[in-house]
KOLLUM-399347 format. One record per atom (N, C-alpha, C): residue number from 0; residue in one letter; chain; atom name; x, y, z. Coordinates in Angstrom, 3 decimals, always signed. Example, Ala and Ser with C-alpha at 12.3 -4.5 7.8 and 13.67 -1.06 7.14 Angstrom:
<atoms>
ATOM  nr rest kette atom        x        y        z
ATOM   0    a     A    N  +13.190   -5.690   +7.800
ATOM   0    a     A   CA  +12.300   -4.500   +7.800
ATOM   0    a     A    C  +13.200   -3.300   +7.800
ATOM   1    s     A    N  +12.850   -2.250   +7.080
ATOM   1    s     A   CA  +13.670   -1.060   +7.140
ATOM   1    s     A    C  +12.900   +0.030   +7.870
</atoms>
This chain:
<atoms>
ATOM  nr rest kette atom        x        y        z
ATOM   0    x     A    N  +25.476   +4.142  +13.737
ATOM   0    x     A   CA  +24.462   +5.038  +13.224
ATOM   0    x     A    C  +24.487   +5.100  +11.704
ATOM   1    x     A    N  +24.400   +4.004  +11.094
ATOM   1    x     A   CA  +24.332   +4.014   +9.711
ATOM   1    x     A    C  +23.622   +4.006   +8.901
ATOM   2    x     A    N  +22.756   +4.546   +7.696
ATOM   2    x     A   CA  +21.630   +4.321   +7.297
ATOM   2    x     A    C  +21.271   +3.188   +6.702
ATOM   3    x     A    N  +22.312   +2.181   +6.240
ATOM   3    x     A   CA  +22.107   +1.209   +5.315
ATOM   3    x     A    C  +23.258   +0.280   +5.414
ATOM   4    x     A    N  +23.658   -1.036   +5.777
ATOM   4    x     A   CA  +24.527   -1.949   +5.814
ATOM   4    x     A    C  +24.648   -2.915   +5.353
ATOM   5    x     A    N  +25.033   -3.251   +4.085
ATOM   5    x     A   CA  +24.849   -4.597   +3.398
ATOM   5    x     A    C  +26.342   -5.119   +3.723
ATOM   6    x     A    N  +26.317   -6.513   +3.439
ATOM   6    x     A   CA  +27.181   -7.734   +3.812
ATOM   6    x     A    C  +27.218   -8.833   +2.560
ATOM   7    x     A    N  +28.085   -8.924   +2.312
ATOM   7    x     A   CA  +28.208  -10.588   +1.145
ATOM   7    x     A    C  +27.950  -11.357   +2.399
ATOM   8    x     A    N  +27.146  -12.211   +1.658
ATOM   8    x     A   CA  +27.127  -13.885   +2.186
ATOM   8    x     A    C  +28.242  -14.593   +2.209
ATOM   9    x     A    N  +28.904  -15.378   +3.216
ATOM   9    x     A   CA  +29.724  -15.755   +3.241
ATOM   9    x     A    C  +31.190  -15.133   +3.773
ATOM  10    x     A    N  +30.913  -13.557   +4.393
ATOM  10    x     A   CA  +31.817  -12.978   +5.309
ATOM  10    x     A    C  +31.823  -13.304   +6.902
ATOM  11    x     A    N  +33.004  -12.835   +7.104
ATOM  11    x     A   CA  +32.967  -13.586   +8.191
ATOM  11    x     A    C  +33.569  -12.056   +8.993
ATOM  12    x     A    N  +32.632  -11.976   +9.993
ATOM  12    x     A   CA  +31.996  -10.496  +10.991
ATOM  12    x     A    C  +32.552  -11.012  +12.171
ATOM  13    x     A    N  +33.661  -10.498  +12.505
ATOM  13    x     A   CA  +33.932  -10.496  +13.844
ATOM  13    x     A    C  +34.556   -9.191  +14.648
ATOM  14    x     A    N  +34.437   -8.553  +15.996
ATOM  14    x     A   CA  +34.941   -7.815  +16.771
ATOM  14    x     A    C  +36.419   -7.810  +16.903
ATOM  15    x     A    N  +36.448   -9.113  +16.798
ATOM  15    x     A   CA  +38.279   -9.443  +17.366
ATOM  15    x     A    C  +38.941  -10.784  +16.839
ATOM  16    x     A    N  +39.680  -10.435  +16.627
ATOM  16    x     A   CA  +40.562  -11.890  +15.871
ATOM  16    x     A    C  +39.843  -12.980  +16.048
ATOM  17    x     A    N  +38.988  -14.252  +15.133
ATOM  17    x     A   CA  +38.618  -15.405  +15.336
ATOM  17    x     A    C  +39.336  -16.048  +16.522
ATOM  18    x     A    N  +40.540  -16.262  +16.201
ATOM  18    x     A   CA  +41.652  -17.476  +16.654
ATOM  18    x     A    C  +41.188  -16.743  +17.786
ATOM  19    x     A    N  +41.480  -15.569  +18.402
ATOM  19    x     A   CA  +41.500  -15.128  +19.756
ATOM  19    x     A    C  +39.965  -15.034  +20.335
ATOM  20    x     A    N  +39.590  -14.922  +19.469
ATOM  20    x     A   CA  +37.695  -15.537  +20.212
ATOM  20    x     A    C  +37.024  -16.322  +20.720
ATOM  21    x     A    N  +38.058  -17.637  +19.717
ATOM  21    x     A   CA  +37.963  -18.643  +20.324
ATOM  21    x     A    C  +38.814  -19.225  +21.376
ATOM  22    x     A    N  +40.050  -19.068  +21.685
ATOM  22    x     A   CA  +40.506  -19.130  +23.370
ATOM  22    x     A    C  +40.119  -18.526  +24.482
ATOM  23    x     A    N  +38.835  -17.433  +23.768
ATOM  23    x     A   CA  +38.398  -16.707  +25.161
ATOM  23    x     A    C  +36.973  -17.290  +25.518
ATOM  24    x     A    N  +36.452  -17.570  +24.036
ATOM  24    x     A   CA  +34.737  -17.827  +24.202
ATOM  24    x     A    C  +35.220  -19.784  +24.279
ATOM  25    x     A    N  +35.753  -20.095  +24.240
ATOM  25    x     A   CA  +35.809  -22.138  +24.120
ATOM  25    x     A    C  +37.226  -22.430  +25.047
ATOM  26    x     A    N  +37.771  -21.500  +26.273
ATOM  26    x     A   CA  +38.831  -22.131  +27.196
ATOM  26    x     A    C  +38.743  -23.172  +27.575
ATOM  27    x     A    N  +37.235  -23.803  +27.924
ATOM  27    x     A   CA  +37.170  -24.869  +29.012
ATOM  27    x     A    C  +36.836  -25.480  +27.884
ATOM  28    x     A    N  +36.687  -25.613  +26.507
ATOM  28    x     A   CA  +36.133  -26.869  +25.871
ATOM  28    x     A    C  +37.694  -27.553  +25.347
ATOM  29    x     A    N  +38.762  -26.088  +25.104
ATOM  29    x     A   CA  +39.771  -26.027  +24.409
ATOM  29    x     A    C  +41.290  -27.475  +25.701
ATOM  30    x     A    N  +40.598  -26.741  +26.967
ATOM  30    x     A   CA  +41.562  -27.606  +28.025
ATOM  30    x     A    C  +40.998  -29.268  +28.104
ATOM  31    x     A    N  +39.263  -29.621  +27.392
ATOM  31    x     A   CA  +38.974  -30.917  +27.729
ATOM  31    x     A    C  +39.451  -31.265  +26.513
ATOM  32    x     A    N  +40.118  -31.048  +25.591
ATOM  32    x     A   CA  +40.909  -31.534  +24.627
ATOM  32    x     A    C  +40.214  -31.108  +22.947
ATOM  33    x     A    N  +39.465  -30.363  +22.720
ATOM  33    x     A   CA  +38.602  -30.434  +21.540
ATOM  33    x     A    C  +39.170  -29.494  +20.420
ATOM  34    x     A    N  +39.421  -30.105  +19.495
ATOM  34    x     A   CA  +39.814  -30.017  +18.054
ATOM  34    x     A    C  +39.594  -27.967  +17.773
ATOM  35    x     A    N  +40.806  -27.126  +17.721
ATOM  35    x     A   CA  +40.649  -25.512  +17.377
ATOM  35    x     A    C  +39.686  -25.338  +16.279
ATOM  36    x     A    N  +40.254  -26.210  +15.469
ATOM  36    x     A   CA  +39.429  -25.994  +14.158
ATOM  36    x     A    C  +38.245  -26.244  +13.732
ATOM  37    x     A    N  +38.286  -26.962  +14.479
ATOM  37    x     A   CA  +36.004  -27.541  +14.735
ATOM  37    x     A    C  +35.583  -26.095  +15.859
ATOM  38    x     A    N  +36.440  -25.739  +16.655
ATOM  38    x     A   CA  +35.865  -24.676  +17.649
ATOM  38    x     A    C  +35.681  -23.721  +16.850
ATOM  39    x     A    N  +37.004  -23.236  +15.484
ATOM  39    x     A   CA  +36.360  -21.903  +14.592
ATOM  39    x     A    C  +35.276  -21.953  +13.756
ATOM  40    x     A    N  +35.540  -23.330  +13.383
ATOM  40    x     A   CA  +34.416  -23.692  +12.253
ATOM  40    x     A    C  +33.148  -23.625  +12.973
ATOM  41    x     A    N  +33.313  -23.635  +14.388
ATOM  41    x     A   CA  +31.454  -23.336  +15.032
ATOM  41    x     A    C  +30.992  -22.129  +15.297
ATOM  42    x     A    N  +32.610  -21.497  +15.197
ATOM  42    x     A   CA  +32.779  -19.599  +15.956
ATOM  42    x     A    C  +32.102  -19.225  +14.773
ATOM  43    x     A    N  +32.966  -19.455  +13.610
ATOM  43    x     A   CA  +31.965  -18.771  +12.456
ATOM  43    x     A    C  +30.500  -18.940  +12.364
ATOM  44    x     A    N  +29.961  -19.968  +12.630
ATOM  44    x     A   CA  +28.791  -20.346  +12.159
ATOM  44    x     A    C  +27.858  -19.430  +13.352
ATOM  45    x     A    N  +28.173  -19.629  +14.293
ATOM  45    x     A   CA  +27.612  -19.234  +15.417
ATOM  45    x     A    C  +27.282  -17.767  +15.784
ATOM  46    x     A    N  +28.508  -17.229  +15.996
ATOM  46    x     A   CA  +28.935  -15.959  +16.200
ATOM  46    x     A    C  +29.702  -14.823  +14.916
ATOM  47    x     A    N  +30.148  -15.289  +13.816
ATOM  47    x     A   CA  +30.952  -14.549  +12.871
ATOM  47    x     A    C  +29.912  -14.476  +11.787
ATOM  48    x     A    N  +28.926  -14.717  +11.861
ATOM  48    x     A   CA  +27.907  -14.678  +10.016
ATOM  48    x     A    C  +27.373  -13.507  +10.463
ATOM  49    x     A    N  +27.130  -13.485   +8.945
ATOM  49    x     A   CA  +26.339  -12.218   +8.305
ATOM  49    x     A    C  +24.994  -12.271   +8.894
ATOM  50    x     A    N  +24.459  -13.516   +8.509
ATOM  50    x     A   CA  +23.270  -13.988   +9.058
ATOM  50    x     A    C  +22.771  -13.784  +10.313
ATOM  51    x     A    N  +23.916  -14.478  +11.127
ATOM  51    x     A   CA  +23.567  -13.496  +12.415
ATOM  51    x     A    C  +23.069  -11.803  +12.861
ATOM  52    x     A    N  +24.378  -11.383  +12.494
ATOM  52    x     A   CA  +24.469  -10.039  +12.849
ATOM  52    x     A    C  +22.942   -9.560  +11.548
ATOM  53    x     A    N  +22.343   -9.914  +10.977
ATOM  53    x     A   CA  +21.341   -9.547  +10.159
ATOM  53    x     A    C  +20.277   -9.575  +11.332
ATOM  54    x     A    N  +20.058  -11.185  +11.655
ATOM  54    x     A   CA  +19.114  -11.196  +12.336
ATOM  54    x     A    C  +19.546  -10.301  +14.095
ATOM  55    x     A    N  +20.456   -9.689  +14.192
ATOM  55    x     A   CA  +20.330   -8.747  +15.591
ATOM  55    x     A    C  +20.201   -7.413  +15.091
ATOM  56    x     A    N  +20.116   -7.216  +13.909
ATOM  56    x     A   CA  +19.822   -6.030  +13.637
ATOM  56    x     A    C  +21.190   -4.653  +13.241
ATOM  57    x     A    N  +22.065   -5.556  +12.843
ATOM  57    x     A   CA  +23.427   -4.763  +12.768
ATOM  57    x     A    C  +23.472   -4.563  +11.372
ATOM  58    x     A    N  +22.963   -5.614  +10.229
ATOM  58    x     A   CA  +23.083   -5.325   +8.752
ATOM  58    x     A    C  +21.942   -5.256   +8.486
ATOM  59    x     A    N  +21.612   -4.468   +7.290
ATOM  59    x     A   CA  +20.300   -4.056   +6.440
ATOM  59    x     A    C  +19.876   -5.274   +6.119
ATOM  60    x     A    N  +21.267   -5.825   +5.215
ATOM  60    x     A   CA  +20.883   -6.623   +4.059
ATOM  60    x     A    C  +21.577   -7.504   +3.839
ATOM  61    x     A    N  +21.995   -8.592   +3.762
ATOM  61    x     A   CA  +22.865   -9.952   +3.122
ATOM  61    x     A    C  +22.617   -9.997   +1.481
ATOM  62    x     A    N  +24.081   -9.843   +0.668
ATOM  62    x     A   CA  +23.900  -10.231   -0.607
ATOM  62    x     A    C  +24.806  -11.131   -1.290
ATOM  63    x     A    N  +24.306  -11.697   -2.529
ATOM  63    x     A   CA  +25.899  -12.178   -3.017
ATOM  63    x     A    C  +26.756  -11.232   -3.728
ATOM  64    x     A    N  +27.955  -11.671   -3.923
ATOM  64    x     A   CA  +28.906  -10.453   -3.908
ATOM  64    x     A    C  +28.703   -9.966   -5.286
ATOM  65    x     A    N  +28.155  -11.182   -6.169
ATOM  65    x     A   CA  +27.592  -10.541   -8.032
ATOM  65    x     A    C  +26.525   -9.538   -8.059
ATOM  66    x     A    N  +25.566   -8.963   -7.188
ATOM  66    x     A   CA  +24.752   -8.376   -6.956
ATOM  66    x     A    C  +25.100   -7.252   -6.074
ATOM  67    x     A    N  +26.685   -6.558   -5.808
ATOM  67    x     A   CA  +27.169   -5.511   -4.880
ATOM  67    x     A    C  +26.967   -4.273   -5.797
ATOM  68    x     A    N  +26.676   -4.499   -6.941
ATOM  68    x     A   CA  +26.602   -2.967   -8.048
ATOM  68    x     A    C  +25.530   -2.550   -7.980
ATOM  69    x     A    N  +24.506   -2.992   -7.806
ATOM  69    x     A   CA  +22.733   -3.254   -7.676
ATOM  69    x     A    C  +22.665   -2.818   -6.687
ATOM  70    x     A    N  +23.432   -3.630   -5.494
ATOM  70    x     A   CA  +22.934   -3.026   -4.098
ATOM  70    x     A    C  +23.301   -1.548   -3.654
ATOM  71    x     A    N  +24.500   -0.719   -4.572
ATOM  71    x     A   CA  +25.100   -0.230   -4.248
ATOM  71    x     A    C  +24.331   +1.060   -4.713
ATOM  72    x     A    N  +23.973   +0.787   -6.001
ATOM  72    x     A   CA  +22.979   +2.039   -6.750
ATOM  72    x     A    C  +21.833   +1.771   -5.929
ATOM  73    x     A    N  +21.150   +1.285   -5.443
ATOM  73    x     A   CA  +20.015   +1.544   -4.739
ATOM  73    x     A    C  +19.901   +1.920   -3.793
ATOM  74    x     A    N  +20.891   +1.486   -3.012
ATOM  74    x     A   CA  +21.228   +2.054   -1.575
ATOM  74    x     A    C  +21.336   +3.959   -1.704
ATOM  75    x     A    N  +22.553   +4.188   -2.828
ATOM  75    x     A   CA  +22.692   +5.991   -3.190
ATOM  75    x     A    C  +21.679   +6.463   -3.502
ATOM  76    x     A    N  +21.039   +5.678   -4.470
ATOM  76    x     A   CA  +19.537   +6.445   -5.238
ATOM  76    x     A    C  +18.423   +6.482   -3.621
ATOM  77    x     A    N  +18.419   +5.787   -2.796
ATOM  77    x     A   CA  +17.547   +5.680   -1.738
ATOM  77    x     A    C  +17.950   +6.689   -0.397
ATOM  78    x     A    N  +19.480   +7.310   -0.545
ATOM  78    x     A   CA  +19.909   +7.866   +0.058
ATOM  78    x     A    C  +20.204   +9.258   -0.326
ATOM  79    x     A    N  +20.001   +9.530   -1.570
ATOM  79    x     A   CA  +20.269  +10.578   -2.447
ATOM  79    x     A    C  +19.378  +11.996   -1.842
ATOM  80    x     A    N  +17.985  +11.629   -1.509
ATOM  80    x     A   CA  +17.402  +12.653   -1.064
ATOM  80    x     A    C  +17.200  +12.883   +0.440
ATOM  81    x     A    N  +18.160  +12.419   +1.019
ATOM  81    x     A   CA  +18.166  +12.353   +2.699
ATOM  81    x     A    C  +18.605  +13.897   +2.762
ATOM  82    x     A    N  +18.130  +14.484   +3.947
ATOM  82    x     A   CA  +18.698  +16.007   +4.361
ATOM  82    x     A    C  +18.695  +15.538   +5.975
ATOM  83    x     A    N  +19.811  +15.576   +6.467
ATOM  83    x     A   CA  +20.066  +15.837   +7.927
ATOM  83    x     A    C  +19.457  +16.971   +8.562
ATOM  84    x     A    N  +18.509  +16.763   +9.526
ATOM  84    x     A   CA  +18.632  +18.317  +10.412
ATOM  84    x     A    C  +19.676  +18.741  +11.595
ATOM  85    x     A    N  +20.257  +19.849  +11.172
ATOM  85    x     A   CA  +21.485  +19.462  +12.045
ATOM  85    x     A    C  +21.081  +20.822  +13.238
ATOM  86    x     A    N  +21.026  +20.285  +14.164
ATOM  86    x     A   CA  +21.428  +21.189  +14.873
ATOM  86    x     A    C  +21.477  +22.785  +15.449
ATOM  87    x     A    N  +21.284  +23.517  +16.089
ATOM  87    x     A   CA  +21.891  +24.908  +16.032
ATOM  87    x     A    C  +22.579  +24.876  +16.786
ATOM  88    x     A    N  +23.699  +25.565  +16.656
ATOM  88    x     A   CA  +25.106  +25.369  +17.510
ATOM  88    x     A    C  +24.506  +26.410  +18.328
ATOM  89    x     A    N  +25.306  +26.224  +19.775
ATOM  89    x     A   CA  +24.534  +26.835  +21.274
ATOM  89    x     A    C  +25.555  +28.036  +21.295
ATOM  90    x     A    N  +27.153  +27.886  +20.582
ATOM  90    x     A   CA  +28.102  +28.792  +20.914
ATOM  90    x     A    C  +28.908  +29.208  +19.462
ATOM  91    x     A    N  +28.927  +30.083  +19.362
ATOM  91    x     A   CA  +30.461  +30.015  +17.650
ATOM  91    x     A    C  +31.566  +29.868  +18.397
ATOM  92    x     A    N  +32.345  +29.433  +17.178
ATOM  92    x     A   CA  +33.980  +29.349  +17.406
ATOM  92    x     A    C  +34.550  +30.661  +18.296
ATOM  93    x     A    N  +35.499  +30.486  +19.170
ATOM  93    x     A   CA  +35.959  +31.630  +19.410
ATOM  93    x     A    C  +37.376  +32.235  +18.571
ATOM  94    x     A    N  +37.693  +33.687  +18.553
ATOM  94    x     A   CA  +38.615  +33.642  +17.430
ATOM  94    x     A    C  +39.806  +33.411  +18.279
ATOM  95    x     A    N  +40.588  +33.078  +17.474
ATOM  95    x     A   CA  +42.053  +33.013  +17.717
ATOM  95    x     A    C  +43.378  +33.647  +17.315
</atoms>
């Protein structure tokens, strides 16, 4: 539930350890004999980019990392006048 998610280009986004992503997501390619390191080098490309997770809708924005000061003031200045409506609580604290 975030309002705004930027990413450098060139990170690498994963849930769970690469190495272990790939013995779970490439077992049967890993037992017909095929090279780990070509399997991460596809995990990343495939499943670990920014790019990806951009295009499913998990990051705002992809930047390069010389442009994180820029992104960073615009993002606050764009967030600066947000007001939450929160709520009315149904019960108060009880005392103790």
């Amino acid at each position: 539930n975030s309002d705004y998610t930027i990413s450098w280009e060139g990170a690498k986004l994963s849930p769970i350890d690469p190495v272990a992503a790939v013995e779970i997501l490439y077992d049967e390619r890993i037992k017909a004999g095929e090279d780990r390191k070509n399997l991460l080098s596809e995990y990343y490309k495939s499943n670990a980019s920014p790019i990806k997770a951009a295009e499913g809708g998990y990051i705002t924005d992809v930047i390069s990392p010389i442009y994180t000061r820029e992104a960073l003031n615009a993002a606050l200045k764009m967030l600066s006048s947000k007001r939450e409506a929160n709520l009315p609580k149904k019960h108060s604290n009880m005392p103790l």
